[in-house]
C-alpha positions, 0 to 999 in steps of 0.5 A: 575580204569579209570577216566576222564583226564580233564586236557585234556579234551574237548568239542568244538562246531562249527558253520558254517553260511554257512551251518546252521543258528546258533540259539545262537548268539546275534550278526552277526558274524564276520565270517561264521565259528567258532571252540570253544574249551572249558574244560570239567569241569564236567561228569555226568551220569544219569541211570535210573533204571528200563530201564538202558538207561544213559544219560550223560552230560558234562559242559563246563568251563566258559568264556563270550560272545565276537564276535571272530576275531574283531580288538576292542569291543569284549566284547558283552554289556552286557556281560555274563558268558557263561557256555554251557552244552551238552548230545549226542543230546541237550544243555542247555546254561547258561548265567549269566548276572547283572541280573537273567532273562535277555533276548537278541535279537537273530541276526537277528533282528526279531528272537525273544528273547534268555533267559538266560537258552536256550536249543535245539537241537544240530542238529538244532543249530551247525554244529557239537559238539565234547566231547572228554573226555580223559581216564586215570588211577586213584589210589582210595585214600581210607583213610582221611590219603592217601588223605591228604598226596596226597593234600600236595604231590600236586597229581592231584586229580579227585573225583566221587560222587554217587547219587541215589534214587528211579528211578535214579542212578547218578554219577558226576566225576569233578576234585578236584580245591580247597581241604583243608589238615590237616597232624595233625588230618588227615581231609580233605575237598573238596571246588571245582566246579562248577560241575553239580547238577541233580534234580532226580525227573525230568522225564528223557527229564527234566533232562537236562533242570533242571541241575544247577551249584554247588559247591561240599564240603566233608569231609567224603565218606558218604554225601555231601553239595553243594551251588547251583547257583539258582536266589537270591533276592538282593532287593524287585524287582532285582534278581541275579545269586548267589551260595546261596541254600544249600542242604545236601544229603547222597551220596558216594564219592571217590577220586582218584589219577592220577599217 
Protein backbone atom coordinates (compact mmCIF):
# COMPACT_ATOMS: atom_id res chain seq x y z
CA UNK A 1 0.00 0.00 0.00
CA UNK A 2 1.37 4.08 -0.81
CA UNK A 3 1.55 6.23 2.04
CA UNK A 4 2.94 9.44 2.62
CA UNK A 5 6.95 9.47 3.41
CA UNK A 6 6.79 12.63 5.70
CA UNK A 7 9.91 12.46 7.08
CA UNK A 8 10.46 13.79 3.41
CA UNK A 9 7.85 15.85 2.66
CA UNK A 10 7.55 19.57 1.88
CA UNK A 11 5.57 22.65 1.14
CA UNK A 12 7.69 25.64 0.38
CA UNK A 13 6.49 29.06 -0.33
CA UNK A 14 8.13 31.79 -2.31
CA UNK A 15 7.81 35.31 -2.05
CA UNK A 16 9.18 37.59 -4.72
CA UNK A 17 8.46 41.55 -3.75
CA UNK A 18 9.90 42.20 -7.13
CA UNK A 19 7.38 40.39 -8.89
CA UNK A 20 4.33 40.47 -6.48
CA UNK A 21 3.39 42.58 -3.41
CA UNK A 22 3.10 39.94 -0.71
CA UNK A 23 -0.14 39.96 1.05
CA UNK A 24 1.02 38.31 4.42
CA UNK A 25 3.55 40.04 5.88
CA UNK A 26 3.70 42.54 9.03
CA UNK A 27 6.96 44.00 8.31
CA UNK A 28 8.97 45.14 5.34
CA UNK A 29 11.06 42.52 4.44
CA UNK A 30 14.54 42.65 4.59
CA UNK A 31 14.97 41.04 1.13
CA UNK A 32 12.97 40.94 -1.99
CA UNK A 33 13.01 37.34 -2.01
CA UNK A 34 12.47 34.40 -0.04
CA UNK A 35 12.11 30.28 -0.18
CA UNK A 36 10.15 28.72 3.07
CA UNK A 37 10.70 25.25 3.00
CA UNK A 38 8.18 23.89 6.03
CA UNK A 39 7.41 19.89 6.82
CA UNK A 40 4.19 18.51 5.87
CA UNK A 41 2.74 17.34 9.05
CA UNK A 42 -0.69 16.42 7.67
CA UNK A 43 -2.70 15.43 4.17
CA UNK A 44 -6.10 15.67 4.10
CA UNK A 45 -8.70 14.81 1.27
CA UNK A 46 -12.04 15.85 1.41
CA UNK A 47 -14.40 14.02 -1.50
CA UNK A 48 -17.71 14.94 -1.94
CA UNK A 49 -19.85 12.35 -3.05
CA UNK A 50 -22.33 13.16 -5.26
CA UNK A 51 -19.75 14.92 -7.60
CA UNK A 52 -16.32 12.76 -6.71
CA UNK A 53 -14.54 16.27 -7.09
CA UNK A 54 -11.46 16.00 -4.02
CA UNK A 55 -9.98 18.63 -2.59
CA UNK A 56 -6.74 18.22 -0.61
CA UNK A 57 -5.12 20.07 2.01
CA UNK A 58 -1.89 19.91 3.23
CA UNK A 59 -0.68 21.57 6.94
CA UNK A 60 2.39 22.99 7.36
CA UNK A 61 4.60 22.35 10.59
CA UNK A 62 4.70 25.10 13.21
CA UNK A 63 7.39 27.88 13.38
CA UNK A 64 7.07 31.72 14.52
CA UNK A 65 7.19 34.76 12.83
CA UNK A 66 10.78 36.07 12.28
CA UNK A 67 11.99 38.79 9.62
CA UNK A 68 14.80 36.19 7.48
CA UNK A 69 18.66 37.35 7.11
CA UNK A 70 18.48 40.19 9.78
CA UNK A 71 21.96 40.63 12.00
CA UNK A 72 19.54 40.88 15.46
CA UNK A 73 15.70 41.37 16.41
CA UNK A 74 14.36 38.25 14.62
CA UNK A 75 11.88 37.68 16.55
CA UNK A 76 8.75 39.70 15.37
CA UNK A 77 7.00 41.46 18.60
CA UNK A 78 4.65 39.91 19.10
CA UNK A 79 5.42 36.78 18.25
CA UNK A 80 3.16 34.07 16.94
CA UNK A 81 3.09 30.64 15.93
CA UNK A 82 2.45 30.29 12.45
CA UNK A 83 0.94 27.41 10.96
CA UNK A 84 0.29 27.64 7.08
CA UNK A 85 -2.30 25.35 5.40
CA UNK A 86 -2.54 25.11 1.47
CA UNK A 87 -5.05 23.34 -1.09
CA UNK A 88 -4.15 23.62 -4.82
CA UNK A 89 -5.33 27.08 -5.26
CA UNK A 90 -6.01 29.02 -1.72
CA UNK A 91 -4.29 29.12 1.96
CA UNK A 92 -5.46 29.61 5.44
CA UNK A 93 -2.66 30.88 8.09
CA UNK A 94 -2.95 30.36 11.19
CA UNK A 95 -1.39 32.60 13.77
CA UNK A 96 -1.16 31.95 17.51
CA UNK A 97 -0.67 34.82 19.50
CA UNK A 98 -0.86 35.57 23.85
CA UNK A 99 -4.12 36.24 22.67
CA UNK A 100 -6.96 34.84 20.45
CA UNK A 101 -8.35 37.61 18.27
CA UNK A 102 -5.06 39.36 17.90
CA UNK A 103 -5.02 41.63 14.49
CA UNK A 104 -1.58 43.25 12.83
CA UNK A 105 -0.96 46.02 10.72
CA UNK A 106 -0.09 44.63 7.22
CA UNK A 107 3.29 46.44 5.64
CA UNK A 108 2.99 48.95 4.60
CA UNK A 109 1.23 50.93 6.59
CA UNK A 110 -1.93 51.81 5.39
CA UNK A 111 -2.97 48.00 4.13
CA UNK A 112 -5.21 47.46 6.38
CA UNK A 113 -5.12 44.74 9.25
CA UNK A 114 -4.34 40.68 9.17
CA UNK A 115 -6.35 38.64 11.41
CA UNK A 116 -5.14 35.91 13.09
CA UNK A 117 -6.99 33.19 10.76
CA UNK A 118 -6.05 34.87 6.83
CA UNK A 119 -6.88 32.89 3.94
CA UNK A 120 -6.64 34.07 0.20
CA UNK A 121 -5.78 33.31 -2.95
CA UNK A 122 -2.52 31.83 -3.54
CA UNK A 123 -2.15 33.47 -7.10
CA UNK A 124 -2.87 36.81 -5.18
CA UNK A 125 -0.26 36.25 -2.29
CA UNK A 126 3.08 34.47 -3.53
CA UNK A 127 4.90 34.10 -6.21
CA UNK A 128 4.71 30.00 -6.17
CA UNK A 129 3.70 27.37 -3.63
CA UNK A 130 5.40 23.97 -4.12
CA UNK A 131 3.76 20.56 -2.18
CA UNK A 132 5.93 17.85 -2.54
CA UNK A 133 4.55 15.09 -0.48
CA UNK A 134 6.85 11.84 -1.17
CA UNK A 135 5.15 8.40 -1.89
CA UNK A 136 6.29 5.43 -0.11
CA UNK A 137 5.66 1.78 0.50
CA UNK A 138 3.45 1.20 3.98
CA UNK A 139 2.78 -2.47 5.47
CA UNK A 140 -0.88 -2.42 7.05
CA UNK A 141 -0.41 -3.03 10.57
CA UNK A 142 -3.65 -5.07 11.06
CA UNK A 143 -3.89 -6.50 14.89
CA UNK A 144 -3.25 -4.35 18.39
CA UNK A 145 -0.14 -7.10 18.64
CA UNK A 146 1.53 -6.06 15.37
CA UNK A 147 1.47 -2.43 16.14
CA UNK A 148 2.64 -2.89 19.40
CA UNK A 149 5.56 -4.81 18.57
CA UNK A 150 6.20 -2.45 15.66
CA UNK A 151 6.06 0.80 18.43
CA UNK A 152 8.78 -1.14 20.50
CA UNK A 153 10.70 -1.97 17.41
CA UNK A 154 10.94 1.95 16.99
CA UNK A 155 9.22 1.29 12.97
CA UNK A 156 8.38 4.65 11.49
CA UNK A 157 4.41 4.53 11.78
CA UNK A 158 2.00 6.75 9.44
CA UNK A 159 -1.85 6.34 10.26
CA UNK A 160 -4.83 7.07 8.05
CA UNK A 161 -7.86 8.01 9.55
CA UNK A 162 -11.53 7.92 7.64
CA UNK A 163 -14.15 10.17 8.19
CA UNK A 164 -17.36 10.20 6.20
CA UNK A 165 -21.10 11.44 6.27
CA UNK A 166 -23.81 12.17 4.18
CA UNK A 167 -22.19 14.58 1.60
CA UNK A 168 -18.40 13.99 2.61
CA UNK A 169 -15.83 11.15 2.37
CA UNK A 170 -12.42 12.43 4.35
CA UNK A 171 -9.35 10.98 4.87
CA UNK A 172 -6.56 12.49 7.27
CA UNK A 173 -3.02 10.53 6.47
CA UNK A 174 -0.40 12.12 9.57
CA UNK A 175 2.71 10.50 10.80
CA UNK A 176 2.45 8.65 14.11
CA UNK A 177 4.80 11.20 16.84
CA UNK A 178 3.61 9.98 20.19
CA UNK A 179 2.16 6.19 20.62
CA UNK A 180 1.62 4.25 23.80
CA UNK A 181 2.69 0.46 23.86
CA UNK A 182 1.70 -2.38 25.93
CA UNK A 183 3.47 -5.80 25.42
CA UNK A 184 1.12 -7.43 28.43
CA UNK A 185 -2.13 -6.71 27.44
CA UNK A 186 -1.23 -5.98 23.76
CA UNK A 187 -3.11 -1.83 23.79
CA UNK A 188 -1.91 0.46 22.10
CA UNK A 189 -2.92 4.08 21.77
CA UNK A 190 -2.05 7.25 19.48
CA UNK A 191 -1.37 10.82 21.25
CA UNK A 192 0.05 12.61 18.21
CA UNK A 193 -0.70 15.78 15.88
CA UNK A 194 -1.37 18.37 15.29
CA UNK A 195 -3.29 17.14 12.24
CA UNK A 196 -6.29 18.82 10.69
CA UNK A 197 -9.64 18.66 11.75
CA UNK A 198 -12.57 19.10 8.85
CA UNK A 199 -15.95 20.64 9.76
CA UNK A 200 -18.06 18.23 6.95
CA UNK A 201 -21.04 20.22 7.37
CA UNK A 202 -19.52 23.21 5.65
CA UNK A 203 -20.40 23.46 1.99
CA UNK A 204 -17.22 22.79 -0.11
CA UNK A 205 -15.57 26.66 -0.60
CA UNK A 206 -15.82 26.71 3.50
CA UNK A 207 -13.92 23.77 3.84
CA UNK A 208 -10.82 25.20 3.93
CA UNK A 209 -11.44 28.42 5.87
CA UNK A 210 -13.16 25.96 8.68
CA UNK A 211 -10.38 23.43 9.03
CA UNK A 212 -8.86 23.62 12.93
CA UNK A 213 -5.91 22.14 14.40
CA UNK A 214 -6.11 18.66 16.63
CA UNK A 215 -4.60 16.25 18.13
CA UNK A 216 -5.58 12.29 17.17
CA UNK A 217 -6.15 9.56 20.00
CA UNK A 218 -7.00 5.61 19.31
CA UNK A 219 -6.88 2.79 20.57
CA UNK A 220 -9.03 0.58 18.47
CA UNK A 221 -9.93 0.79 14.19
CA UNK A 222 -13.53 2.01 14.90
CA UNK A 223 -13.53 5.42 16.46
CA UNK A 224 -11.48 8.41 17.43
CA UNK A 225 -11.24 11.25 19.97
CA UNK A 226 -9.60 14.54 18.98
CA UNK A 227 -8.78 17.69 21.34
CA UNK A 228 -9.22 20.51 18.89
CA UNK A 229 -7.69 23.90 19.28
CA UNK A 230 -10.44 26.34 19.25
CA UNK A 231 -10.59 30.20 21.55
CA UNK A 232 -10.60 29.04 25.17
CA UNK A 233 -11.83 31.68 28.12
CA UNK A 234 -8.88 31.96 30.58
CA UNK A 235 -10.79 35.08 32.21
CA UNK A 236 -14.28 36.88 31.82
CA UNK A 237 -12.70 39.13 29.10
CA UNK A 238 -9.13 37.29 27.66
CA UNK A 239 -9.54 34.43 25.37
CA UNK A 240 -6.73 32.02 24.23
CA UNK A 241 -5.76 29.54 21.79
CA UNK A 242 -5.91 26.25 23.49
CA UNK A 243 -6.53 22.23 22.48
CA UNK A 244 -9.72 22.20 24.89
CA UNK A 245 -13.01 20.89 22.97
CA UNK A 246 -13.09 17.41 22.86
CA UNK A 247 -15.07 15.57 20.32
CA UNK A 248 -15.54 11.62 19.83
CA UNK A 249 -16.84 10.24 16.32
CA UNK A 250 -17.07 6.88 14.56
CA UNK A 251 -14.08 6.77 12.12
CA UNK A 252 -11.94 4.03 10.43
CA UNK A 253 -8.24 3.94 11.07
CA UNK A 254 -5.23 2.18 10.35
CA UNK A 255 -1.67 2.31 10.83
CA UNK A 256 0.85 1.43 8.45
CA UNK A 257 4.59 0.56 8.85
CA UNK A 258 7.17 2.23 6.66
CA UNK A 259 9.72 -0.52 5.62
Amino acid sequence: MKTIDFANSYVTFRIDTEKKVPQTVTHMPPFSLNNARIPIECCCVVTEKSTQRARSYVLGASCKTEQVGVDRDIWLKPNADFCPIFSEDRYLHLKTYAQAGTEMDFYPPGSGTQSDRQSGMIDDTFDSVRTDLAATDGDPLDTAREIVEGVLANHTLVARTELDNERYQALIEYPIKTINANERDWIYQTDTGPVLFPDLTRDPDALLTSLELAYSAFNSPGWIEWIVRVPTAVSADINVYHYSRSVRCDARNQILRIP
